[in-house]
C-alpha positions as a LaTeX table, in Angstrom:
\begin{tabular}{lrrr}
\hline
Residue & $x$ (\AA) & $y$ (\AA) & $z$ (\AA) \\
\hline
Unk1 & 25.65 & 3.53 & $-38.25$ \\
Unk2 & 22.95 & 1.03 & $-36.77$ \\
Unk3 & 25.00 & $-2.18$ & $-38.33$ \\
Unk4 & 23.23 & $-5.05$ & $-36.19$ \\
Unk5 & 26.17 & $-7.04$ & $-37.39$ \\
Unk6 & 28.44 & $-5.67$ & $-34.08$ \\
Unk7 & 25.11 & $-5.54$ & $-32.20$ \\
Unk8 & 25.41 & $-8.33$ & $-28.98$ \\
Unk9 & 25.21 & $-6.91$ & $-25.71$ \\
Unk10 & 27.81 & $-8.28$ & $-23.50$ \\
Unk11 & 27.20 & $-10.89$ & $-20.66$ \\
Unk12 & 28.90 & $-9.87$ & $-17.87$ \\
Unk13 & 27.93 & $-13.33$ & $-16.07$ \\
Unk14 & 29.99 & $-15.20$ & $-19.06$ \\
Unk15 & 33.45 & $-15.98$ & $-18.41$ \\
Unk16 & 35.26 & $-16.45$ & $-20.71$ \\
Unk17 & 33.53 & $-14.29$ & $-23.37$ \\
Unk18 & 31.78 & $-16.93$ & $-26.47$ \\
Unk19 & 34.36 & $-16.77$ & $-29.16$ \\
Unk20 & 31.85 & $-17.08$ & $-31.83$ \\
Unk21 & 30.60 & $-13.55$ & $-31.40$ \\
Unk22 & 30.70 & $-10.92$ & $-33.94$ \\
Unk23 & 32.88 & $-8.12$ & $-32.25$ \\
Unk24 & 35.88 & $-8.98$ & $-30.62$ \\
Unk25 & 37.81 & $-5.67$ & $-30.01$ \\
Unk26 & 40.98 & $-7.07$ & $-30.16$ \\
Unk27 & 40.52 & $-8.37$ & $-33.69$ \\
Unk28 & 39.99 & $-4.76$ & $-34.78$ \\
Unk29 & 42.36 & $-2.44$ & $-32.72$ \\
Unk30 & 45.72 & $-3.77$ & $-33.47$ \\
Unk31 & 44.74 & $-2.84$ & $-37.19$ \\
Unk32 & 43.77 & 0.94 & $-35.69$ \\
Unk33 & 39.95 & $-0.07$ & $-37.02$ \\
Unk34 & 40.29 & 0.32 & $-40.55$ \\
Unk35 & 36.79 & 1.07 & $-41.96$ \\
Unk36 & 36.71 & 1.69 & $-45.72$ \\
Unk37 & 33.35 & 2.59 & $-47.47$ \\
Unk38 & 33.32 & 1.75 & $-51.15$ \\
Unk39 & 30.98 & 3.58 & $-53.39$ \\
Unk40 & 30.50 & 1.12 & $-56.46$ \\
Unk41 & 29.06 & 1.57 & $-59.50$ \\
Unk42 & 26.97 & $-1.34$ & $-61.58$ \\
Unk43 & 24.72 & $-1.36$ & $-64.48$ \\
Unk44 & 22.76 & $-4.04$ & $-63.36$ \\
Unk45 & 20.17 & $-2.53$ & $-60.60$ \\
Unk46 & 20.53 & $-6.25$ & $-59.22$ \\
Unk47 & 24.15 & $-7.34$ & $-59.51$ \\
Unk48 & 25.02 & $-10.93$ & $-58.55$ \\
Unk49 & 28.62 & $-11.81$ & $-57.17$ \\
Unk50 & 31.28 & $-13.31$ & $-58.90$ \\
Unk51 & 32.88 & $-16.36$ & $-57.22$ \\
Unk52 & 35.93 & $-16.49$ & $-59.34$ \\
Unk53 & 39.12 & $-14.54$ & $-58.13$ \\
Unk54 & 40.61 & $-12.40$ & $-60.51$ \\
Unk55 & 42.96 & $-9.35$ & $-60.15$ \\
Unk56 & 41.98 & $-6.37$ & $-61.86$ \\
Unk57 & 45.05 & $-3.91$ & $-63.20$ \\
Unk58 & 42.93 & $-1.49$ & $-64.70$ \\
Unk59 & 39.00 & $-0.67$ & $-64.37$ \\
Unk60 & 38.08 & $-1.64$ & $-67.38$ \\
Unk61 & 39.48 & $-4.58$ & $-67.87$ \\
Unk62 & 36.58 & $-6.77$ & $-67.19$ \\
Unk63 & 34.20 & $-4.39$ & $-69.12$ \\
Unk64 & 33.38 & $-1.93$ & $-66.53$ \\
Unk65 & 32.49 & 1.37 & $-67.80$ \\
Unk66 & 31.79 & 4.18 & $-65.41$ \\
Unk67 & 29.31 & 5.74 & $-68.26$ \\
Unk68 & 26.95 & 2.72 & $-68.01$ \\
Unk69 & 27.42 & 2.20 & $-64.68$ \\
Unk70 & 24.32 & 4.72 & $-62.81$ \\
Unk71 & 23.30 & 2.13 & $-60.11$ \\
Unk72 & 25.28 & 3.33 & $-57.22$ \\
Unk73 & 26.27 & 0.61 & $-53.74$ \\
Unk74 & 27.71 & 0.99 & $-50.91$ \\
Unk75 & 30.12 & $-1.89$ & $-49.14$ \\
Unk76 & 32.10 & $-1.59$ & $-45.99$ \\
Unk77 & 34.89 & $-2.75$ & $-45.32$ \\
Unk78 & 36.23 & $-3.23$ & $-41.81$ \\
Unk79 & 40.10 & $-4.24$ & $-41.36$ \\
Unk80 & 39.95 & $-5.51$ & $-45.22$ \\
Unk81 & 36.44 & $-7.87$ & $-44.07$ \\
Unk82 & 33.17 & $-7.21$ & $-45.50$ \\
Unk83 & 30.35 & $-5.52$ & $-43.22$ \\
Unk84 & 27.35 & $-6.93$ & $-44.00$ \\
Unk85 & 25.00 & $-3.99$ & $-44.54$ \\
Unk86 & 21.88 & $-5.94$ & $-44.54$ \\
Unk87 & 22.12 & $-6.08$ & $-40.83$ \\
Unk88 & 20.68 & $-2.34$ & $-40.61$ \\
Unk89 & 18.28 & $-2.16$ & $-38.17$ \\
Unk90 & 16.06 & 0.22 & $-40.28$ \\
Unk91 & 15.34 & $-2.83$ & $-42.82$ \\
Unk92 & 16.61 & $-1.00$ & $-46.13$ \\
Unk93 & 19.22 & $-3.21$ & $-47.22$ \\
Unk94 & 17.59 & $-6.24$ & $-45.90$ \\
Unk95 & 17.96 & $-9.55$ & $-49.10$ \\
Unk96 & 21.47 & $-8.87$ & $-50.26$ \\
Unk97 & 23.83 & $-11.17$ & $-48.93$ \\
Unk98 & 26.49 & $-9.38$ & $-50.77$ \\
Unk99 & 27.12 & $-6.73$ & $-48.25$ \\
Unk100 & 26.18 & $-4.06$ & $-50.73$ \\
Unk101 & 23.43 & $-1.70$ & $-50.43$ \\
Unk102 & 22.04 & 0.63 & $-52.48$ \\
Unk103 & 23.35 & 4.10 & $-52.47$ \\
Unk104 & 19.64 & 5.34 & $-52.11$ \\
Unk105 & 18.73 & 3.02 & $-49.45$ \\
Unk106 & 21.62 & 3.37 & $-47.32$ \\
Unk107 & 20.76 & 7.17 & $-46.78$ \\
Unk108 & 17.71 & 6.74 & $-46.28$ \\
Unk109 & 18.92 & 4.18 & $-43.24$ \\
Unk110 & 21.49 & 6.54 & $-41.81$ \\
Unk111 & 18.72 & 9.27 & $-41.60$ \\
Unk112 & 17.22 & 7.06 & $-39.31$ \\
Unk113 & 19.56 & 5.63 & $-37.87$ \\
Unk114 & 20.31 & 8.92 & $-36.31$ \\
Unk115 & 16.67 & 9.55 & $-35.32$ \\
Unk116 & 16.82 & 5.96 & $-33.35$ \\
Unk117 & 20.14 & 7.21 & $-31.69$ \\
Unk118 & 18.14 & 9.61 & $-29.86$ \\
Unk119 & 21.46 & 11.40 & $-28.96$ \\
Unk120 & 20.12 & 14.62 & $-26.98$ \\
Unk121 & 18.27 & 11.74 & $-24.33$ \\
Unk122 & 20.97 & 8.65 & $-24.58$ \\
Unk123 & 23.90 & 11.71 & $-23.80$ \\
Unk124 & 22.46 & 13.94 & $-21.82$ \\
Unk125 & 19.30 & 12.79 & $-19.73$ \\
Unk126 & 19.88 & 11.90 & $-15.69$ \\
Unk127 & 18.60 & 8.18 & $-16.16$ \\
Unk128 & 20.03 & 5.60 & $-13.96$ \\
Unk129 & 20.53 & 1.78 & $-14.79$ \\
Unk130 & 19.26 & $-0.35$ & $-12.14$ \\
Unk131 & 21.01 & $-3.34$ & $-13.14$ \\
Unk132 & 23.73 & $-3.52$ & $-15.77$ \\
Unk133 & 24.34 & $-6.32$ & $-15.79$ \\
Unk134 & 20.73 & $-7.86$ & $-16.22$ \\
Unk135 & 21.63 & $-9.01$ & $-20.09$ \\
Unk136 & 18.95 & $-6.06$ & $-21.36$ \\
Unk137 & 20.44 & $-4.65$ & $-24.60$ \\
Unk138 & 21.06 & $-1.24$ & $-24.38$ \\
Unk139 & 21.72 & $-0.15$ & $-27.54$ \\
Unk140 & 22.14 & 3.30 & $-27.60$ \\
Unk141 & 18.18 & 3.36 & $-28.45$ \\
Unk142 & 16.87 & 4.11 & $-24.61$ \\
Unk143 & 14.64 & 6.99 & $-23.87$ \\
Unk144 & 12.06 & 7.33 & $-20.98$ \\
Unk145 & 10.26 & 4.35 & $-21.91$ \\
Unk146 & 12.90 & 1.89 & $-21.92$ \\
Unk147 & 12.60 & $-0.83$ & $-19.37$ \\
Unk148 & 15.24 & $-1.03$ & $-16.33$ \\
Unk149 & 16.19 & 2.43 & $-16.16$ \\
Unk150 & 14.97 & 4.92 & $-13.84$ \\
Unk151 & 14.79 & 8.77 & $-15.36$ \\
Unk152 & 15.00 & 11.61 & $-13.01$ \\
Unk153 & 14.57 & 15.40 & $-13.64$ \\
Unk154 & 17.11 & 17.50 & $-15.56$ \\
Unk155 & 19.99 & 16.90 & $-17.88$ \\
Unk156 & 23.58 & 15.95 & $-17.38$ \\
Unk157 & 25.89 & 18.74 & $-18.22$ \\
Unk158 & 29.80 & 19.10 & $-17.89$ \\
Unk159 & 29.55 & 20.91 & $-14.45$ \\
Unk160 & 28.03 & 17.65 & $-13.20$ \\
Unk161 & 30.71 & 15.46 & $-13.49$ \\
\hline
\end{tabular}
């Protein structure tokens, strides 16, 4: 999904781990990882947040009218907290502090985010890691040019391992 939110590459020198970091696995498995996209319609292009609680008991109660509503966002939420989506590597939904992002440019993010993957090399190539635990970030985003790895011929395949 290429949410930079999650992104810190773990220090293997660090002990303990810095409780201030964003992803702390047990804060999300005993809740089985709950992620929830919401698909929410606005007629405002540029909605702004409302800071007053309020419970809602049906949807158009505060005027909301799925007729006038054609500017489509996307918000994700993880164990019931808000991912914020402006975090994307790809730059798309980059000035909302929201956590929203436009329907449009969300797509457009995910279609690269799965041309950064680079799945067939990150999966499959015979690379090696020299040192793992050197604090580089390996993201998921390595191919032959990535520094600290050493590629060799060939591909990895299930009679390999």
């Amino acid at each position: 999904m290429s949410v930079d939110y999650f992104r810190e590459h773990p220090n293997l020198q660090q002990y303990p781990p810095d409780p201030d970091r964003h992803f702390i696995l047990s804060h999300m498995t005993p809740f089985g990882g709950r992620l929830i996209t919401e698909v929410i319609g606005c007629a405002d292009a540029n909605p702004v947040a409302v800071h007053s609680h309020r419970t809602q008991y049906y949807p158009t109660q505060y005027g909301y009218d799925p007729a006038n509503a054609p500017n489509k966002f996307i918000r994700m939420r993880l164990n019931n907290g808000i991912v914020p989506l402006e975090t994307i590597r790809t730059g798309e939904c980059l000035g909302r502090t929201d956590g929203m992002c436009a329907l449009d440019d969300f797509l457009a993010s995910q279609w690269q985010a799965e041309e950064l993957a680079n799945y067939q090399f990150t999966c499959f190539a015979n690379y090696t890691i020299l040192a793992p635990t050197n604090g580089n970030d390996y993201d998921g985003t390595v191919n032959a040019e990535t520094g600290g790895i050493v590629v060799s011929p060939g591909q990895i395949t299930a009679d390999d391992l």
